[in-house]
C-alpha positions in Angstrom: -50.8 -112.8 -78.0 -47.3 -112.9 -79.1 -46.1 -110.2 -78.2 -47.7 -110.7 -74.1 -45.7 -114.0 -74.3 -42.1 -112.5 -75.6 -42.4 -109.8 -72.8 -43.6 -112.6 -70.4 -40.3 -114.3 -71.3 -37.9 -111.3 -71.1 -39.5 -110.3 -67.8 -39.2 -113.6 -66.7 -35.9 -114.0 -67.5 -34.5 -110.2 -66.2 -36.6 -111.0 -62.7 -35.7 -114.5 -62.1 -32.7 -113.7 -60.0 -34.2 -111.4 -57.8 -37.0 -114.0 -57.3 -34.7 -116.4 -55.9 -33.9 -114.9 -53.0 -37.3 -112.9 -51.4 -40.3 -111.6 -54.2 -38.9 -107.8 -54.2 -39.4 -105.4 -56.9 -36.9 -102.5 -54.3 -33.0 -103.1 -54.5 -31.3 -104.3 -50.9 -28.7 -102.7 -49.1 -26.9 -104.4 -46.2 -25.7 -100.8 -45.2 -28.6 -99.7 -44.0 -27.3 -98.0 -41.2 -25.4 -95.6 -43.1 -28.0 -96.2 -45.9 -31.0 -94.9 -44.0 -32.6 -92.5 -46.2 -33.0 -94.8 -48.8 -35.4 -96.9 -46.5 -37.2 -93.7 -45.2 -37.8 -90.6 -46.5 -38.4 -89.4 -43.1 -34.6 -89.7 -42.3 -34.1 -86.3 -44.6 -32.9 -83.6 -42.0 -33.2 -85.8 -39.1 -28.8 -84.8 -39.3 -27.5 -81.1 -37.7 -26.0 -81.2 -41.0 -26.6 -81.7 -45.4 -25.7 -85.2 -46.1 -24.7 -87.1 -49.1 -24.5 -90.7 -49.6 -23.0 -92.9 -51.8 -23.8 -96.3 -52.5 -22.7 -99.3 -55.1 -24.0 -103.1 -54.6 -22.1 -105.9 -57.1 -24.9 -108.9 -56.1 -23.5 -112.4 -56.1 -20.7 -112.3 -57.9 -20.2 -114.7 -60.5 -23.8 -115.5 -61.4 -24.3 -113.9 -64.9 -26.9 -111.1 -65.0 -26.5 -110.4 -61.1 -28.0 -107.2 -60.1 -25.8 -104.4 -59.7 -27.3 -101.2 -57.9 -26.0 -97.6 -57.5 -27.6 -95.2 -55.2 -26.7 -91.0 -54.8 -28.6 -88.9 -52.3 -28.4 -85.6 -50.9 -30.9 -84.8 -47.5 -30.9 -81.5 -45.2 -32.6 -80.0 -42.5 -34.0 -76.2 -44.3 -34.9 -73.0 -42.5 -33.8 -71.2 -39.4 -35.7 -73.3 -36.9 -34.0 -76.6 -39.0 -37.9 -78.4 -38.8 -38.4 -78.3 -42.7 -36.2 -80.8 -44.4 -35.6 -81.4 -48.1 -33.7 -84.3 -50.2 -33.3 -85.5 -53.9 -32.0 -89.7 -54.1 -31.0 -91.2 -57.9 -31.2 -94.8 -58.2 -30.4 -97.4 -60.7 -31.2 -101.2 -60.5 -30.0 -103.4 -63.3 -30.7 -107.0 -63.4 -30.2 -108.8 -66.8 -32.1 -107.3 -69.6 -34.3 -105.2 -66.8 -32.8 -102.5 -65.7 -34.6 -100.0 -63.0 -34.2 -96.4 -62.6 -35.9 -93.7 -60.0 -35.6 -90.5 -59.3 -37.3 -88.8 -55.9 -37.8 -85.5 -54.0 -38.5 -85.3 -50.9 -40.1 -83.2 -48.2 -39.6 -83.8 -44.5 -40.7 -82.4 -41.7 -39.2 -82.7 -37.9 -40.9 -82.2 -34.5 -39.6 -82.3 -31.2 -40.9 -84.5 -28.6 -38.8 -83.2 -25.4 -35.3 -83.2 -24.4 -34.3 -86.3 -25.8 -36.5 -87.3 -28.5 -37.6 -85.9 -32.2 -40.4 -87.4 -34.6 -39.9 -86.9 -38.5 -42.4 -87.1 -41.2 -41.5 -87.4 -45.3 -42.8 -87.9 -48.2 -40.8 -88.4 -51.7 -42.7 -88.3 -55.2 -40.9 -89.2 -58.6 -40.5 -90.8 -61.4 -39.6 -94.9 -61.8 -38.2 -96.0 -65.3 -38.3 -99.5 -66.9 -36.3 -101.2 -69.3 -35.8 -104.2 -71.3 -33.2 -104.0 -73.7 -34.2 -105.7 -76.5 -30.9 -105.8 -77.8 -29.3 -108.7 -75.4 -32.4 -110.9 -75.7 -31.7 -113.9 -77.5 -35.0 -115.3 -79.3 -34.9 -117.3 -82.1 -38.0 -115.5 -83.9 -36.0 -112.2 -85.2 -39.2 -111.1 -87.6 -41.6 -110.7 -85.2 -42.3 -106.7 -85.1 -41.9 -106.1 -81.1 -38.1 -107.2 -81.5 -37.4 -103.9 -84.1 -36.6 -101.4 -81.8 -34.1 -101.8 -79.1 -35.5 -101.1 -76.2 -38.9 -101.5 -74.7 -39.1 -98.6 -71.8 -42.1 -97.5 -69.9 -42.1 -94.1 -67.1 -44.4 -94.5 -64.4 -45.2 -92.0 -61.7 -44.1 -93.5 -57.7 -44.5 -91.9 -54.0 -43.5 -92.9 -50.6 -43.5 -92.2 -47.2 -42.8 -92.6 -43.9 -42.0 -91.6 -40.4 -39.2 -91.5 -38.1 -38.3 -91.5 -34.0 -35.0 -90.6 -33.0 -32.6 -89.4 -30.4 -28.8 -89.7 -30.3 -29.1 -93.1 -29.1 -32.0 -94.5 -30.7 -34.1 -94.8 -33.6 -37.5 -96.2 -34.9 -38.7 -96.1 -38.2 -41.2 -97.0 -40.5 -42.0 -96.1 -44.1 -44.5 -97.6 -47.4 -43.0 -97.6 -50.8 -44.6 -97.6 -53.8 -48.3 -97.5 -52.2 -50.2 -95.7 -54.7 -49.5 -99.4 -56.5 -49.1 -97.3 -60.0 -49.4 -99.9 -63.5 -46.5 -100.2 -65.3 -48.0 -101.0 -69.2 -45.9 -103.1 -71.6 -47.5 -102.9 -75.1 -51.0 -104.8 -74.2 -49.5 -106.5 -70.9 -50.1 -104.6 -67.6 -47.7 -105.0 -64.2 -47.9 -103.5 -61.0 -45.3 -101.6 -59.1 -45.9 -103.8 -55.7 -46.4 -102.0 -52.5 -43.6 -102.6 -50.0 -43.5 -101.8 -46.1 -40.0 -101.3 -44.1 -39.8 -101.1 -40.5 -36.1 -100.1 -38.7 -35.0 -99.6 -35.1 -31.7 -99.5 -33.5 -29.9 -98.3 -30.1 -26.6 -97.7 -29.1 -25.1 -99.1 -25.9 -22.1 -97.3 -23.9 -20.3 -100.8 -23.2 -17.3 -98.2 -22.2 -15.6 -94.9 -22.7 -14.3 -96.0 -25.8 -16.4 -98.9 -27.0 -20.2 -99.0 -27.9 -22.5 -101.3 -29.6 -25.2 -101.0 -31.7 -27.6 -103.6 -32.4 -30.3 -103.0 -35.2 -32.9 -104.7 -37.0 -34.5 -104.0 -40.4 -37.9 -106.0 -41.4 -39.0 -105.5 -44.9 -42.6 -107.0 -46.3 -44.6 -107.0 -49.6 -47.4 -109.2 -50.7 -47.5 -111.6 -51.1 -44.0 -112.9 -49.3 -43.9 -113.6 -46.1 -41.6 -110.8 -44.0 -38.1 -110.8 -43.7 -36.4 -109.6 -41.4 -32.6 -108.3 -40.8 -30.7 -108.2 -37.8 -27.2 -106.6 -37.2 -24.7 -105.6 -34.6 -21.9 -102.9 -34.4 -19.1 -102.7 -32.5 -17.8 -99.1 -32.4 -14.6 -97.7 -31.0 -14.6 -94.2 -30.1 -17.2 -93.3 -33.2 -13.7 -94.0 -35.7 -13.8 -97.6 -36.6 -16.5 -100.1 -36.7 -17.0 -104.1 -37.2 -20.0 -106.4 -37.0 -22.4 -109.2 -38.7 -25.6 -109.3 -40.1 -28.1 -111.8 -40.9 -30.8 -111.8 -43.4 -33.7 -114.1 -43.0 -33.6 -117.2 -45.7 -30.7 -115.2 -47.6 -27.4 -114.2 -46.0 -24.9 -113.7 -43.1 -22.9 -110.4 -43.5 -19.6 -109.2 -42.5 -19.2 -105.3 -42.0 -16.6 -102.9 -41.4 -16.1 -99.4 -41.9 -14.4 -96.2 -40.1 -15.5 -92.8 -39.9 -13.1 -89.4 -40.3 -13.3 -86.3 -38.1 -16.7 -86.7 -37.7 -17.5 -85.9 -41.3 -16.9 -89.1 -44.2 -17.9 -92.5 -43.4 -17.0 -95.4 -45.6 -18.7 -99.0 -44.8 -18.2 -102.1 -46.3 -20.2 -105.6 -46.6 -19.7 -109.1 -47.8 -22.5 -111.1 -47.7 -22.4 -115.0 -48.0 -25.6 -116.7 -49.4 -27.9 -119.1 -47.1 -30.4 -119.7 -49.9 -29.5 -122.2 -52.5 -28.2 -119.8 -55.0 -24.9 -120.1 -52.6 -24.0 -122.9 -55.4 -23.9 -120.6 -58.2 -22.0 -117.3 -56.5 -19.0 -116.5 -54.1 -21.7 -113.7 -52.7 -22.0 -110.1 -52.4 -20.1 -107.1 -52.4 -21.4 -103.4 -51.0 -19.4 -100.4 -50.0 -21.3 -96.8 -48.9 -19.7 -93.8 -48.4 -21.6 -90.6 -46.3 -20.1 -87.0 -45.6 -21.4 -84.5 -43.4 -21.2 -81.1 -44.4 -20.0 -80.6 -40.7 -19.2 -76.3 -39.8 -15.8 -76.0 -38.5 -14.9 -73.0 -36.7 -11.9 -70.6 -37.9 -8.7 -70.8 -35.8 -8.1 -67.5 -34.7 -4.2 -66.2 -35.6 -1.9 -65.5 -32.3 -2.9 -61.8 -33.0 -6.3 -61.9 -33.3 -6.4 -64.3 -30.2 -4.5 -61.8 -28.4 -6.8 -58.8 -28.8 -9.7 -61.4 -27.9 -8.2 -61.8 -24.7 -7.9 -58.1 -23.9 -11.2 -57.0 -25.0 -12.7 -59.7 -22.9 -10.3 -59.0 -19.6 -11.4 -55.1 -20.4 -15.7 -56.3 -20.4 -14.6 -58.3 -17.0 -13.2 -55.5 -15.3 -16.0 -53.1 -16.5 -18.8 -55.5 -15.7 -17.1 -56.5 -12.2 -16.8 -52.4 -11.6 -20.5 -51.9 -12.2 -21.8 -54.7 -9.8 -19.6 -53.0 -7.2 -21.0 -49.7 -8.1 -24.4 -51.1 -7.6 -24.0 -52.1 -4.1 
């Protein structure tokens, strides 16, 4: 009995911050634009091109045991047709003496509609690590037998899934994490890795030839919290440099800025600033992204080789304009 109330404590204590804001067991992004994968495992190969993503959240600064999260993914379309997609995403969530870590694979795979729209479908299975470490926890009863060791950890198997519309202006998504609701055993305490349900969509409006705007929205749920939804807006100028707001339901307004380079490494930023009443104990949040396409240039031909290009192609004019004529 003990023991159950110690680990009841350290949970407690590791959990409370995140339970100040919205009941979520799932780290949050504020990028999730460029952040997309790690909402939906359908987004893997729904780019021309591999992608990697970067991703660091420092979460209201200045409260002690904040979470901090890190996120690394890598996502691709596979096979000559491109339909089959493939993608691996690393993720660590650390929150006082809990710290979170998941590893995932996924297979995707991508249909299209008609001319202008595609439908993916993914699912990622891994592994989701828990830890407590023992070593920070301050309790005044040293000689009790569960405090010997220096870290209580527990591996637990995780899948998820989802599916995802999408054209070069718009896109529609929806994906469950953590349904198979998998137990997560702590000596003889039980808890449950908590089913949660994420629904995106977004479209992107020529306001003119240079500018465009994006509004998006981002709705997350998981029993038994009520759903919270996200809403954003972009301002982009000619695809290079972006700057908009977002709001988060009972938690935050967002700044965000970022700029993209020859078509191939984005870099976002965010600062959100707390609505909820934890605004009293932080100055808010930081969160910068970073995404590169592995985007095929072509080889510049030399002056030479350019040169003899232009001959043998003047050469196939003349003998293909001789042969129509020799036809009639």
């Amino acid at each position: 009995m003990k023991k159950n109330i110690y680990i009841s404590i350290l949970l407690f204590g590791s959990l409370l911050v995140s339970k100040l804001s919205v009941s979520q067991q799932l780290p949050i992004y504020t990028n999730y634009i460029l952040n997309a994968y790690a909402y939906n495992p359908a987004v893997a190969g729904s780019k021309p091109n591999a992608v990697v993503n970067l991703n660091y959240r420092n979460q209201w600064v200045g409260f002690q045991d904040a979470p901090k999260t890190y996120m690394v993914s890598l996502h691709s379309a596979v096979g000559k047709q491109k339909k089959a997609a493939v993608g691996v995403l690393i993720n660590s969530d650390n929150t006082g003496l809990l710290s979170r870590t998941s590893g995932y694979l996924t297979f995707g795979y991508h249909v299209k509609l008609n001319k202008t729209y595609k439908l993916g479908l993914g699912v990622s299975v891994g592994m989701v690590q828990y830890r407590i470490k023992l070593y920070d926890a301050k309790i005044a009863d040293t000689g009790d037998d569960l405090l010997t060791g220096n870290l209580l950890s527990n591996n637990v198997f995780d899948s998820n899934g989802g599916l995802y519309l999408y054209s070069d202006k718009l896109f529609f998504g929806v994906s469950t994490y953590q349904y198979i609701g998998n137990k997560i055993t702590w000596k003889d305490s039980q808890s449950n890795l908590a089913p949660h349900m994420y629904a995106t969509l977004g479209y992107t409006f020529k306001a003119s030839k240079t500018v465009s705007l994006q509004p998006s929205a981002l709705i997350k749920f998981s029993k038994p919290t009520p759903a919270q939804p996200e809403f954003s807006l972009r301002g982009l100028y000619k695809n290079i440099f972006w700057i908009g707001g977002s709001y988060r339901l009972n938690d935050a307004v967002s700044a965000l800025i970022g700029f993209t380079i020859k078509n191939k490494l984005s870099i976002g930023y965010s600062y959100d600033i707390p609505t909820s009443p934890i605004r009293t104990y932080t100055s808010g949040s930081h969160e910068i992204g970073m995404t590169y396409q592995f985007v095929k240039t072509k080889k510049k031909l030399d002056s030479d080789e350019q040169e003899l290009n232009d001959i043998d192609n003047s050469i196939k004019s003349k003998l293909k304009k001789q042969n129509e004529e020799g036809v009639k």
